[in-house]
N, C-alpha and C positions, 0 to 999 in steps of 0.2 A: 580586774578586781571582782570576786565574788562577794556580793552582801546578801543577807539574809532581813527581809522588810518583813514589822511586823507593828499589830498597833493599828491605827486609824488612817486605814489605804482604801477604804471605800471609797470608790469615785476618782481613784485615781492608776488605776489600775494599767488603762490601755494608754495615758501617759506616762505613766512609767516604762512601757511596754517600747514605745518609741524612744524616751531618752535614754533607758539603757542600751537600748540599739546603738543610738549615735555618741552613746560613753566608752560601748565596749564593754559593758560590766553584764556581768551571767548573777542570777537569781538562783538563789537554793541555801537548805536550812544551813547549811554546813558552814554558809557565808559567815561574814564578820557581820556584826548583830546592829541595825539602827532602826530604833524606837521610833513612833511617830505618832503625833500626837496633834490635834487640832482642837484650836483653842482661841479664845481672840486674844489682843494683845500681838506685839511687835514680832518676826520669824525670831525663832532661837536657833543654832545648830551648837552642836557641843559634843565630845569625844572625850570620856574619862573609864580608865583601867578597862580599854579591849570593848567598852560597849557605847555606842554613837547614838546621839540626840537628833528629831528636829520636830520643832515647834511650830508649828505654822495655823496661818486663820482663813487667807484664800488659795483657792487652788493654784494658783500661779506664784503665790510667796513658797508654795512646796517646793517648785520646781529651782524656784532661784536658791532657797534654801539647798537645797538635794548638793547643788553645783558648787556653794559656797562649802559646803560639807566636805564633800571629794575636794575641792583647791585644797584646803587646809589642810587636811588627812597628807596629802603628798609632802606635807613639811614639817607637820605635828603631828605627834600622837594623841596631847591633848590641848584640848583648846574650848574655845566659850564665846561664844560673838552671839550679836542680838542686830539686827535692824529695824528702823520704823521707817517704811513707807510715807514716805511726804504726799501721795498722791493716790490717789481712789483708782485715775485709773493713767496708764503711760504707754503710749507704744508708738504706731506708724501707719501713716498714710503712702501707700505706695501709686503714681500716677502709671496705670495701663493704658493710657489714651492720645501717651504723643509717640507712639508706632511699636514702642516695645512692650508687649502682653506678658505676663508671667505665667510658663506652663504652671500647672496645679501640682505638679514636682518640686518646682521654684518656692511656689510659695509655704507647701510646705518644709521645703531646708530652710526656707527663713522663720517660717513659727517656729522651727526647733530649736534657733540660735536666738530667738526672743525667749521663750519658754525659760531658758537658763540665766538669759540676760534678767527676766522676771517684768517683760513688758506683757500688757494683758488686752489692748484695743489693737485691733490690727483694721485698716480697709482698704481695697483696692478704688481707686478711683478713678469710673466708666463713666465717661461721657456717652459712648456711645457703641462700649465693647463689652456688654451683655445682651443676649438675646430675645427679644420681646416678640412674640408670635405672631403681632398683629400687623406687623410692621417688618416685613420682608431684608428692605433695604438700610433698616439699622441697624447699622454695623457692621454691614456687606463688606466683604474682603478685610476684615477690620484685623480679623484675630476675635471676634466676639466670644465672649465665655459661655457654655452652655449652663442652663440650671443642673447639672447635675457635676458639674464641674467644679462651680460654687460650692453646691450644697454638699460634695467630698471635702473642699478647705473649710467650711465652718464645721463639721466633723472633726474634724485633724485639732482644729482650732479648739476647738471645742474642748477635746481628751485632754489639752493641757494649759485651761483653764485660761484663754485668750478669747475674750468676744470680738467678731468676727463682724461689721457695721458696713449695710451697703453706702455707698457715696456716689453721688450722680450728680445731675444738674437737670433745674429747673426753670431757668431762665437762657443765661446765655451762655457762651463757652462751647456750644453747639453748630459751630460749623461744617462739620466733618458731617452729620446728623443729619442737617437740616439739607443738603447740596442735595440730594436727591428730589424728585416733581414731586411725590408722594406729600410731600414738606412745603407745598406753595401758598396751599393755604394758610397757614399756621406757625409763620415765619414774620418778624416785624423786622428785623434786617438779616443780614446772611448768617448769624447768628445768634441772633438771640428769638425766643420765644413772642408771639403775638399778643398781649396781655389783652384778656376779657371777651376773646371766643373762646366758644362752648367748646369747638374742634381740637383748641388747645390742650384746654384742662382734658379731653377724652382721652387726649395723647398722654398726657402726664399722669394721669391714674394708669394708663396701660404701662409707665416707663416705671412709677411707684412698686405696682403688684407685682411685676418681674423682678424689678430689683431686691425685693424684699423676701420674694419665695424662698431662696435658697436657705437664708441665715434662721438662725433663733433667736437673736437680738429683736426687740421690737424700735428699736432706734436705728434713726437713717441721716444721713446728710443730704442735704437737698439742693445746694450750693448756694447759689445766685449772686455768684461775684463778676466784679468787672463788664457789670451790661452798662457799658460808656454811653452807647446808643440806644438806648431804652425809650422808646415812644419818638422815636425821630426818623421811622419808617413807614410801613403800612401803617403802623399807627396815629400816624400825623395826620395820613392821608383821611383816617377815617372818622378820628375826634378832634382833627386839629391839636392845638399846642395844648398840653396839661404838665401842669406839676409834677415832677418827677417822684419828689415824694410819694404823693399822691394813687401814682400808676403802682411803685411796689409796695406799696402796703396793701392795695387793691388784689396785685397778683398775691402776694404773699399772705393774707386773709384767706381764699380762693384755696392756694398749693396747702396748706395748714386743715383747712377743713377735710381736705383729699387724704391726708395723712389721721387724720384722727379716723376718719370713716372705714379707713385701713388698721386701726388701733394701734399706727405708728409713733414713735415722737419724733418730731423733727429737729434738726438744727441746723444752722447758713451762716456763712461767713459771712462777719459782719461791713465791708468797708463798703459796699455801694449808700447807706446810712450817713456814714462819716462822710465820701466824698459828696453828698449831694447837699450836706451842713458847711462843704467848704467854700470859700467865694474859689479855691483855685481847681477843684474837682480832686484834692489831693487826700490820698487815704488819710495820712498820719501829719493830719494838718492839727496843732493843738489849741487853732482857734477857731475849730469846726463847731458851727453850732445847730443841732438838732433839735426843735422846738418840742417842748413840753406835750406840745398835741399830736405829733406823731408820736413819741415816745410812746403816751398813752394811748394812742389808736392800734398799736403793733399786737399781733396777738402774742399772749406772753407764752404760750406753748412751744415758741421758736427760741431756741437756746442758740446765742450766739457765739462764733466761733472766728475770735482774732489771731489773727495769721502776721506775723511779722518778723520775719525774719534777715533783718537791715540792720536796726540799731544796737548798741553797744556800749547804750550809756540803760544802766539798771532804773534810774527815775525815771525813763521815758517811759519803757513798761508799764510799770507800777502808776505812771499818772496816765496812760492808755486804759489799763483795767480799771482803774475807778472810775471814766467814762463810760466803760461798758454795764459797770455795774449799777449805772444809771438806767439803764434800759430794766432793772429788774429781778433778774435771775443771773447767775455766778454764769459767766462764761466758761469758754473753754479756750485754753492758747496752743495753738500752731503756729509751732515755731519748723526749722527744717534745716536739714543736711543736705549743703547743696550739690547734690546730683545735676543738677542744670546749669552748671556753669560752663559749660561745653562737653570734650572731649574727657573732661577727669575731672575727678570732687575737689571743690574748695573747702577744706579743714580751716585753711588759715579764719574764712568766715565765718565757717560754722561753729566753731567751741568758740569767736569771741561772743559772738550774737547769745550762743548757748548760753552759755555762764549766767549773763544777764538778764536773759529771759528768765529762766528755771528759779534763779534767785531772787528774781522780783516777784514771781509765781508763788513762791512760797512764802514771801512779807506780807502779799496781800490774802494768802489763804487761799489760791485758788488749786483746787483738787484735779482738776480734769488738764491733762498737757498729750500732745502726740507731736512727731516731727512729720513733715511732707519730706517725699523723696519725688522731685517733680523731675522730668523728661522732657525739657523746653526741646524745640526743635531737634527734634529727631531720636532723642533717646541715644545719645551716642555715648553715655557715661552708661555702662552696666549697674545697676542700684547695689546688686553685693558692694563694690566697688566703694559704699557709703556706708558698711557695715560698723565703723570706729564710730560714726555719730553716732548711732544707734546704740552702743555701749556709753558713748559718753550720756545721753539721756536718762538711760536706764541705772545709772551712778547717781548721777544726780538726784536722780528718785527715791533713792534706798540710803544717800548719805550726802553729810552737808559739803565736807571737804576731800573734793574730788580732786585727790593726788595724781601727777604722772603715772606713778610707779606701779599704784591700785587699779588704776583703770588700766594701763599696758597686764598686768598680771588676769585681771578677770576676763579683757577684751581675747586673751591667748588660750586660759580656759573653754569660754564660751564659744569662741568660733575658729581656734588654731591656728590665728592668724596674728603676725606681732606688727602691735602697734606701731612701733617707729616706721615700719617697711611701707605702713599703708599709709600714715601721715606722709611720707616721703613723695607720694603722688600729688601733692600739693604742691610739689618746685614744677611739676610740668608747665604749673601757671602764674606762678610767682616765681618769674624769671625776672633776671637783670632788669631794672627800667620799672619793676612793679613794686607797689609800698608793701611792706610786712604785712600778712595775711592777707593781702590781696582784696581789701575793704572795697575797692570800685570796680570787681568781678571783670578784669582781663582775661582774657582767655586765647592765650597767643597758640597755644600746641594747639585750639584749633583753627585759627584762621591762619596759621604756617604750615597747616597737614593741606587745608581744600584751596589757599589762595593760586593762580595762576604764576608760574614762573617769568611769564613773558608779561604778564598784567602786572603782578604786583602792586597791589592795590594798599597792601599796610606796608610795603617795604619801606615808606616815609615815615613810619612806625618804629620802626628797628633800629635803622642805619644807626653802625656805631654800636649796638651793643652787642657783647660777647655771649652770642646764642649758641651759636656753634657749640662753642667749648661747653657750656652749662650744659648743654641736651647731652654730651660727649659721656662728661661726668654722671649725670642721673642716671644713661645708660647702664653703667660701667656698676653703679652702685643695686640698680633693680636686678640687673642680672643677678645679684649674689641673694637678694632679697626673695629672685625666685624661688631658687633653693631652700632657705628659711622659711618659706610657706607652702606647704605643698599642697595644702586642700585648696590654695584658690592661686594654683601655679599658673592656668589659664590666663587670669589676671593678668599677673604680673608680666608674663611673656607679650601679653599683648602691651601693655607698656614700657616692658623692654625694647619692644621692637618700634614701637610710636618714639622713643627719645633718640634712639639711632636712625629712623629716619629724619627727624628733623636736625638734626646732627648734621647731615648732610643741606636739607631742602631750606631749612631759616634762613640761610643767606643765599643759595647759589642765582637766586633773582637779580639781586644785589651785583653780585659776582660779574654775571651774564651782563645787568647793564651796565656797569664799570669798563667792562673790555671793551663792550661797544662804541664807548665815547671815546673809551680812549685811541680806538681802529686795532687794536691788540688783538688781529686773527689767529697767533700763537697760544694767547691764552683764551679764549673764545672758543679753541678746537679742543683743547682740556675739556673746558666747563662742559661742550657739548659731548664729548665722549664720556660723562659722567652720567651724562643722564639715562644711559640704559640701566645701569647700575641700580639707582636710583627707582629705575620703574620696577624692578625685581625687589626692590626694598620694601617699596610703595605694595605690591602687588602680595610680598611674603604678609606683612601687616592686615591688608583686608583677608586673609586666609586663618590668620588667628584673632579676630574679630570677631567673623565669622561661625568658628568654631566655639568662642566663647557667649557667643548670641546665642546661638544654637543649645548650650549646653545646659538654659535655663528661661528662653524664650520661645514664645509661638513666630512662624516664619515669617508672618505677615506685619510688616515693614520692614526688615531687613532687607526686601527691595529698596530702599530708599537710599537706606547705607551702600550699599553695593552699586547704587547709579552712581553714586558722590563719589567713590573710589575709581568705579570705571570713568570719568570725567577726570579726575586727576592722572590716570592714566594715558586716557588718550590725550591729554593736552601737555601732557612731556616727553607723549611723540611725535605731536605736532611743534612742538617748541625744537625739540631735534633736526624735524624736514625744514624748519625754517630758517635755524641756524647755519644747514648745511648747504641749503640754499646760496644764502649768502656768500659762505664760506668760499662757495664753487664758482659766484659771480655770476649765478642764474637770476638773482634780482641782486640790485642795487640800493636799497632799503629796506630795514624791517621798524615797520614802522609803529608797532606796539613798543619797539625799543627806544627811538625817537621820544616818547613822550617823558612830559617829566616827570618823575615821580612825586606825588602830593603828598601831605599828610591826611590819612583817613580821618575826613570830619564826619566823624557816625553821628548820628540825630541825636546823641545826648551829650550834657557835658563830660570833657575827655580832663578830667584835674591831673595834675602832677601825681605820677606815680601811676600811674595804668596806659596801657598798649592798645589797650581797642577789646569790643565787645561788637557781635553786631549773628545777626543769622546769616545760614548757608547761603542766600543767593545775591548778599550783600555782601559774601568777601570773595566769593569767584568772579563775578563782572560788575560790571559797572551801566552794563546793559540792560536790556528786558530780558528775563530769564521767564517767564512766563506772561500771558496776560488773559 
């Protein structure tokens, strides 16, 4: 389409410049005519007799506006829509810190499919994978981002009207970090920060002023969540036992004056407060009580940021934010699309959690929302791959009643991509045996892609349900889903090709120990002549992983993915030499097959309706996998 822009484009200029790029649309007078006009008050777009409207107040309602314009245009000739923004500001937290980096490619294809979506916060979140000068070994081999790397995405970010917020950690969550000698001093356990050496805070301004160089935001996140063991290391050693309380309001007074001195604001996620108010140490305890005197000892220039993304009932929220707003100043809620629930996004959690978050967000008046895209071990879920939540927030933002039909229609605008195909990634793990939307986060497609054929460690998990066929089926349906998607074909093939292997791999454990008890060498020389198959399957899949890692990530950890594959490989050639073994009467037991298969008791409670949850080195052995 040719349009001709005219009106109030000051400053928006070199983002138009990119969205018309990734629209397709040429500029010039001859174009079809759309006015623009900036103004406060809700975006307007509108199309009457041959000449187009849009109204707009921030730079980022232009761009949403721009893309509601073009939807509509493709169906109407004329038409009249108006939005109000429920929210100041909406967008995404993406975690670069559990091995997958986003090239500065990446992240701008995702500000341009924010940009239309009309999210306007973006941050990446570096524990320890941006570059600090002083400090050689942080973030060595990491994939760290250079300052100039950065400071081209809050550019980008910038042109179309997204603030760009660094995010980091100040306290703990810094393992990765701290493993190196450089880190001995200045360490109170293997991760977390030493609170009240100088040595510390010298560290944390050098981690502030890098983090912050890049952007123009003068707003940072600072973290300091989950220090479970806060003062119960060198710390102990040096002040003996103190009040926990006490120790972070101590560090957090300390990191706050570092930021002002930086003329930053800060903000931290709020539950180390909550759990240290709990008698059970539990974030979202609602009989947590935080006494008066810390509340008013905290300094109030720390905005805090509740992160919960569990519940599903709208009151909890809503009676969570009015505790926070005890502390003083209006939070912010991070809520998330869960990218971390293994191998593939759970939807089924994230639009119920969503709904009720976003709508108790807006009872209570709270202005400030982003979702987290976390990379729990390993980053095995590609974040695109979470792109439907990210539409679904950004609805919610802009409108009260977010329909199927409206969000499938903007979600196909925005990023090309049809919704039902990408929800459909969500039967990888609300399989047979798991409750609707998948509320107690099973994650079978991954521990049936890394688990042992001969160990089978959750086949006491399974037995009995019909995996096979289900993965058969999802197959059968992504393949066509492929086709339907072609901008994020990558994707999809690689989960085309993850449901047809486990099509085969979800039971043949199963398989292998049945024939065994039962002495059935006839079907035993089957299963085992299956399994080279099987490693070609195995072997095609880490090659379009790969390629789809690759095609918007830095390379560093994808070693990691790539050992976890190569282990699945050699251990279903090992499971081959063994079977054949047997087969041939060179040994007279195999005695991983001997055993009996348990049910996986994972360290949490396993309720009705979920299969198991657990990390990589807890569904391959049963062994020590490192020490």
């Amino acid at each position: 389409m040719k349009i001709h822009f005219s009106g109030d484009i000051e400053g928006l200029e070199q983002g138009l410049t990119i969205i018309c790029h990734e629209l397709n649309i040429e500029r010039g007078e001859d174009g079809f005519p759309i006015d623009i006009k900036q103004m406060n008050g809700p975006l307007k777009v509108s199309c009457q007799q041959n000449r187009g409207e849009i109204y707009f107040q921030e730079k980022i309602h232009f761009f949403r506006a721009l893309g509601l314009w073009l939807q509509e245009f493709e169906e109407n000739n004329e038409f009249n829509l108006s939005e109000v923004p429920h929210f100041k500001t909406n967008g995404v937290m993406v975690d670069v810190s559990r091995n997958a980096v986003m090239t500065v490619d990446g992240i701008q294809n995702l500000l341009k499919k924010m940009a239309l979506m009309g999210l306007n916060i973006v941050m990446v979140y570096t524990e320890d994978t941006f570059t600090v000068e002083k400090y050689p070994y942080f973030g060595y081999m990491r994939g760290r981002y250079s300052e100039q790397e950065l400071h081209a995405c809050d550019d980008y970010a910038n042109s179309l009207g997204i603030e760009m917020i660094p995010c980091i950690q100040t306290l703990a969550h810094l393992t990765e970090a701290l493993k190196w000698n450089y880190a001995a001093e200045i360490k109170d356990t293997s991760d977390i920060l030493l609170v009240g050496s100088d040595k510390t805070y010298d560290f944390i301004e050098e981690l502030m002023k890098a983090a912050s160089l890049p952007f123009r935001s003068k707003r940072i996140h600072i973290g300091m969540d989950e220090a479970h063991q806060l003062g119960l290391g060198k710390y102990l050693e040096q002040h003996g036992y103190q009040k926990r309380f006490e120790i972070m309001n101590e560090h957090l007074h300390k990191v706050v004056d570092l930021a002002e001195k930086l003329s930053l604001k800060p903000m931290i996620w709020s539950d180390m407060y909550f759990r240290l108010g709990s008698r059970t140490g539990d974030y979202y305890d609602l009989n947590a009580q935080i006494p008066d005197d810390v509340i008013e000892s905290m300094p109030k220039d720390a905005q805090l940021v509740y992160w919960d993304y569990y519940h599903t009932d709208e009151e909890f929220y809503r009676t969570f934010l009015q505790k926070h707003k005890r502390f003083g100043s209006e939070p912010i809620f991070a809520g998330g699309v869960w990218t971390w629930n293994g191998i593939a996004p759970n939807y089924g959690k994230t639009f119920a959690t969503t709904k009720a978050a976003l709508e108790a967000c807006k009872k209570e008046g709270i202005t400030e929302v982003f979702a987290t895209m976390w990379g729990d071990n390993g980053a095995e879920t590609h974040p695109f791959a979470g792109l439907a939540g990210l539409q679904l927030f950004a609805e919610h933002g802009y409108g009260s009643d977010v329909s199927h039909e409206r969000l499938a229609k903007r979600f196909a605008f925005c990023t090309g991509g049809n919704l039902d195909d990408f929800l459909a990634l969500n039967e990888l793990d609300e399989t047979p045996g798991v409750s609707k939307d998948n509320p107690h986060e099973s994650h079978p497609s991954k521990f049936l892609l890394w688990q042992d054929v001969l160990l089978g460690l959750y086949d006491g998990n399974i037995r009995s349900l019909p995996l096979s066929e289900h993965y058969a089926d999802l197959a059968s349906r992504l393949e066509k889903a492929t086709k339907r998607n072609k901008n994020w074909s990558e994707i999809f093939s690689f989960y085309t090709q993850l449901s047809y292997v486990l099509s085969v791999k979800a039971d043949i454990g199963i398989k292998i120990k049945d024939a065994f008890d039962r002495n059935d060498k006839k079907e035993l020389t089957h299963l085992k002549d299956l399994l080279p198959s099987l490693r070609g399957m195995v072997d095609d899949l880490r090659k379009l992983h790969r390629s789809l890692w690759f095609s918007t990530l830095k390379p560093f950890g994808w070693e990691v993915i790539d050992i976890r594959y190569g282990g699945v490989l050699s251990r279903l050639d090992s499971a081959e030499y063994r079977l054949q073994q047997w087969l041939d009467g060179t040994i007279d037991r195999i005695e991983e097959l001997e055993e009996e298969r348990l049910y996986h008791d994972a360290p949490w409670v396993m309720p009705k309706g979920a299969l198991g949850r657990n990390s990589y080195h807890r569904i391959v052995t049963a062994g020590v996998f490192s020490s």
